[in-house]
DRENPA-3360 file (N, C-alpha, C; in nm, 2 decimals, always signed):
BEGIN
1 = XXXXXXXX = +8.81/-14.74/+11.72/+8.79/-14.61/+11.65/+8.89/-14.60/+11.54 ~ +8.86/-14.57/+11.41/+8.91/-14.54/+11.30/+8.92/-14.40/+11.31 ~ +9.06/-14.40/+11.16/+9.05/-14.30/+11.15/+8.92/-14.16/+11.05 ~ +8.89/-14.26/+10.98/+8.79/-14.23/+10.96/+8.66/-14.21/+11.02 ~ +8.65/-14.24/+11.14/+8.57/-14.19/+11.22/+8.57/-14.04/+11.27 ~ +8.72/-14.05/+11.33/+8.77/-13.92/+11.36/+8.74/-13.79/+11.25 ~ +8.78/-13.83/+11.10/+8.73/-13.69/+11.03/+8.61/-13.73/+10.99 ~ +8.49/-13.77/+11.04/+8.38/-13.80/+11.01/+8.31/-13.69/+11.13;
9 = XXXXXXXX = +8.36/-13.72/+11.26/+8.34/-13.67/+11.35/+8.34/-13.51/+11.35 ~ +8.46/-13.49/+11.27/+8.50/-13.38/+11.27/+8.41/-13.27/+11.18 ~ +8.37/-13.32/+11.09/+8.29/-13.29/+10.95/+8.16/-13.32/+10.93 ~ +8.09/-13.42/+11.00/+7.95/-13.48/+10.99/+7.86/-13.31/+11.06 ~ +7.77/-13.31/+11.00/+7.66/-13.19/+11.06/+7.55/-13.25/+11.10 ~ +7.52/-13.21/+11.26/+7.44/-13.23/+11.33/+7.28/-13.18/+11.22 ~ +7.18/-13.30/+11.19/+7.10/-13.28/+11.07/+6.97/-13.25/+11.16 ~ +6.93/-13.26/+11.28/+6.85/-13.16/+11.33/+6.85/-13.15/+11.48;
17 = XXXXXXXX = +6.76/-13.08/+11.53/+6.73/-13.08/+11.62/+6.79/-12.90/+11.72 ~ +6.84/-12.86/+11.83/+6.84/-12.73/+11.89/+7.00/-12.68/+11.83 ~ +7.08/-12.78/+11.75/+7.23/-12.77/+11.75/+7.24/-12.78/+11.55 ~ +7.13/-12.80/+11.52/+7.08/-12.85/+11.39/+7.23/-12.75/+11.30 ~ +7.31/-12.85/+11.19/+7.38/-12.74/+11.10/+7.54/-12.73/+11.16 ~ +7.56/-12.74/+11.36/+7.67/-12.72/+11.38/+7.75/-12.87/+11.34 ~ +7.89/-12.88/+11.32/+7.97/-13.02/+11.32/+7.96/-13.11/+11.45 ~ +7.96/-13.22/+11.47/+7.97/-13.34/+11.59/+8.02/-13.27/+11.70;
25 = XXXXXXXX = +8.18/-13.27/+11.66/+8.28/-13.18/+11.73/+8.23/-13.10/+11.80 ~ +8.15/-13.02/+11.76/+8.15/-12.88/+11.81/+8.01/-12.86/+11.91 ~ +7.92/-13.02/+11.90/+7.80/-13.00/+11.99/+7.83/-13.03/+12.12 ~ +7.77/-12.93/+12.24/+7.81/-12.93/+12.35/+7.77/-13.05/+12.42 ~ +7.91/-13.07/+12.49/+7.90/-13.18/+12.58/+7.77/-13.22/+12.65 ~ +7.69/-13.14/+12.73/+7.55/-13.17/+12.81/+7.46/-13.20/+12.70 ~ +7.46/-13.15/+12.60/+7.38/-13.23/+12.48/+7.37/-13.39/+12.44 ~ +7.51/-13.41/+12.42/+7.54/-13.55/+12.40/+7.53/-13.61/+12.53;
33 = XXXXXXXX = +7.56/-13.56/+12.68/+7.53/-13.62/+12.78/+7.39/-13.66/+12.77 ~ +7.27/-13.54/+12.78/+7.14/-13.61/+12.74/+7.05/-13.72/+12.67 ~ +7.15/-13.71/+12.55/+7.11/-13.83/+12.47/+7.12/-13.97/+12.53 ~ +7.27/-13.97/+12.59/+7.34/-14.08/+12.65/+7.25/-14.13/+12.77 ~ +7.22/-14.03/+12.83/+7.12/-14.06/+12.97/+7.02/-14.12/+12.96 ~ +6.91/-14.01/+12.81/+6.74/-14.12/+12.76/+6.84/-14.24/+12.71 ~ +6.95/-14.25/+12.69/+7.00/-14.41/+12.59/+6.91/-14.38/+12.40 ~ +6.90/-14.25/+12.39/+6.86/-14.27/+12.29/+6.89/-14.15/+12.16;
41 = XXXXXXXX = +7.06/-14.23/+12.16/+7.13/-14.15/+12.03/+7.05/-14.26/+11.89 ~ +7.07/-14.14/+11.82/+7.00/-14.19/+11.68/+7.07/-14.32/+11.62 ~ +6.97/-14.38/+11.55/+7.03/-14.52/+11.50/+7.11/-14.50/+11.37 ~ +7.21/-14.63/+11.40/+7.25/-14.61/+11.23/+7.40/-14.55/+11.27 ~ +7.51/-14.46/+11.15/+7.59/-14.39/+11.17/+7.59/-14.28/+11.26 ~ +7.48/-14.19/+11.24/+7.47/-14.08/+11.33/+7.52/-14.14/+11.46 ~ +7.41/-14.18/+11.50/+7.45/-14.23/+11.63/+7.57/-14.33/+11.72 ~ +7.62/-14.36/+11.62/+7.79/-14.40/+11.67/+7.86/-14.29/+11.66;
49 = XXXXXXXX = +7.85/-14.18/+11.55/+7.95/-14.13/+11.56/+7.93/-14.02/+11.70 ~ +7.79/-14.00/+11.71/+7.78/-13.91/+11.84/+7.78/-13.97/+11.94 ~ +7.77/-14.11/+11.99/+7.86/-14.14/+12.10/+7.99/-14.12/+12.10 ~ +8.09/-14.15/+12.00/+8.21/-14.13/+12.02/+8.24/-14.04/+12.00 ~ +8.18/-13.88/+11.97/+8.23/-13.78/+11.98/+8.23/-13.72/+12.16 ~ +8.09/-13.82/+12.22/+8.07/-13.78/+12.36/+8.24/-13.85/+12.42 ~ +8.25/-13.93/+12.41/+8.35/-14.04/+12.44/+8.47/-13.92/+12.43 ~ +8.54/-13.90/+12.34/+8.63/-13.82/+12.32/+8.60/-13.65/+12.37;
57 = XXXXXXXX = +8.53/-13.63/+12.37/+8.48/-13.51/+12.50/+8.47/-13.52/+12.59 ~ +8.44/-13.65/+12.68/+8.49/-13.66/+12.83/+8.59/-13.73/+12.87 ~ +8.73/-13.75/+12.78/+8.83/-13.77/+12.76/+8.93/-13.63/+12.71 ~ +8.86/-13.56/+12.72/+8.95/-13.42/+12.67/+9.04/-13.43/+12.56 ~ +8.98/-13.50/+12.42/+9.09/-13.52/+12.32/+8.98/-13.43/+12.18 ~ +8.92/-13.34/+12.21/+8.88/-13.25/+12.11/+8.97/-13.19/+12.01 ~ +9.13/-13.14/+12.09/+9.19/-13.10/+12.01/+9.27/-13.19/+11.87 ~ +9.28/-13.31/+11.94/+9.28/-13.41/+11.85/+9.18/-13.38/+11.68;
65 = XXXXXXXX = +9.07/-13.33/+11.74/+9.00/-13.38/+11.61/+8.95/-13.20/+11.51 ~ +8.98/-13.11/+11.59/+8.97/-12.99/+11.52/+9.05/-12.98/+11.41 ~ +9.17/-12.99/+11.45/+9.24/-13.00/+11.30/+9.17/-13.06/+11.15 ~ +9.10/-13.17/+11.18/+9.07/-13.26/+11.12/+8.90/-13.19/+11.02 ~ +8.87/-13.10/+11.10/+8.76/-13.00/+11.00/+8.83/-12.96/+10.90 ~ +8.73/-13.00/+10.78/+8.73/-12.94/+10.64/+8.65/-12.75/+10.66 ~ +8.69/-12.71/+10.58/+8.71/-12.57/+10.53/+8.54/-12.56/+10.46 ~ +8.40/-12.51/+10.51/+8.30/-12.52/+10.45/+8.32/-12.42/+10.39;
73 = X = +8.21/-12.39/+10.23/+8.23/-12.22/+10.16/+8.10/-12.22/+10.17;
% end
């Protein structure tokens, strides 16, 4: 894990679906549990960065990465 992953994590927006618009960070845990269960997080970036956002949410290090949100206008 980079650090760039981390404010990637922090800043990437969920581009569709029930959570569509919120940041990685901030999509609920049972969501990404779901994905993880079919085995079927999106290919490509998306989908690493939302396993290791799941990763770091059932490691309780979220606060780690809130800081790390940019300021949207």
């Amino acid at each position: 894990m980079e650090k760039e992953d981390l404010v990637a994590i922090a800043n990437t927006i969920m581009p569709f679906g029930k959570y569509q618009g919120r940041a990685l960070i901030d999509l609920p845990e049972p969501y990404l549990l779901w994905f993880a269960r079919k085995n079927e997080f999106p290919e490509g970036r998306l989908g690493q960065l939302m396993s290791l956002t799941l990763a770091i949410k059932i490691e309780g290090l979220e606060g780690l990465i809130k800081p790390l949100k940019q300021r949207r206008s």
